[in-house]
C-alpha positions as CSV (number, residue, x, y, z in Angstrom):
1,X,182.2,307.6,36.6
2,X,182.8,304.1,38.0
3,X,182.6,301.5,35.1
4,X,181.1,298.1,35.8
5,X,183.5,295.8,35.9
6,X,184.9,297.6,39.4
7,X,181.9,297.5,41.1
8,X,181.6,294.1,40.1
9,X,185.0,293.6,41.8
10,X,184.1,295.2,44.8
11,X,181.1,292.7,45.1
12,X,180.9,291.3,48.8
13,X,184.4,293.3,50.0
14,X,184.3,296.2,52.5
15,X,184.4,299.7,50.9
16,X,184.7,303.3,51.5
17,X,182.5,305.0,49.0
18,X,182.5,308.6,47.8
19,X,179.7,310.1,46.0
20,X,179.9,312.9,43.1
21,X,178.9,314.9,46.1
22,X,181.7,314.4,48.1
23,X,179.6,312.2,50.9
24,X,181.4,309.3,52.2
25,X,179.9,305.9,53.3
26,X,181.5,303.0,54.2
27,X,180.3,299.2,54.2
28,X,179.8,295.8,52.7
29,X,178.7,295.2,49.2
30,X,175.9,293.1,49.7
31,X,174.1,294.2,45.9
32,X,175.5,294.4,42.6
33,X,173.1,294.8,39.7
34,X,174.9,295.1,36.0
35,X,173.9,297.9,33.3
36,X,172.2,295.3,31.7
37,X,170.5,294.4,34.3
38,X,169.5,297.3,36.1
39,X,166.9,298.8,34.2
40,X,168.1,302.5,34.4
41,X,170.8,301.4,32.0
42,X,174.0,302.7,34.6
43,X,175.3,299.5,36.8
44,X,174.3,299.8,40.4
45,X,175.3,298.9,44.3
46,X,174.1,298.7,47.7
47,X,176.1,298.7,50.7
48,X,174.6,296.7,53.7
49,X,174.6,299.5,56.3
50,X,172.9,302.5,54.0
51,X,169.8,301.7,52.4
52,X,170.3,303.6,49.3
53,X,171.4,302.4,46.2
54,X,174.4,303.7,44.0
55,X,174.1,304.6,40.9
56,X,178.0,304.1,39.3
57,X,177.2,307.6,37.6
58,X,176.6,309.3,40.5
59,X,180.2,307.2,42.3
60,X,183.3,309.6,42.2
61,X,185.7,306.8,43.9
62,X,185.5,303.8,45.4
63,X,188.1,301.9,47.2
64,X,188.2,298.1,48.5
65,X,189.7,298.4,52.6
66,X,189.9,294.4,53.2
């Protein structure tokens, strides 16, 4: 699992995201909501291309491209 603070970095940078299933999507960060925050308890992003929302549990990588 992703922690927090590395989602937090990756906050308005371009990414390529892999999920625990092995499904790859890459975009901008355009949504970071903390554990605290979140209301499910697991810190969360959205990309501005996919309109789902990442869990960090359900994030096996994640990796800033510029």
């Amino acid at each position: 699992m992703i922690d927090s603070i590395e989602l937090y970095e990756c906050y308005t940078k371009r990414v390529k995201l892999t999920t625990n299933d092995d499904y790859e999507f890459t975009g901008v960060v355009d949504f970071y909501e903390s554990e605290y925050d979140s209301g499910s308890g697991v810190a969360e992003i959205g990309l501005n291309n996919v309109s789902t929302i990442f869990r960090a549990d359900e994030i096996k990588s994640i990796e800033i491209l510029d």
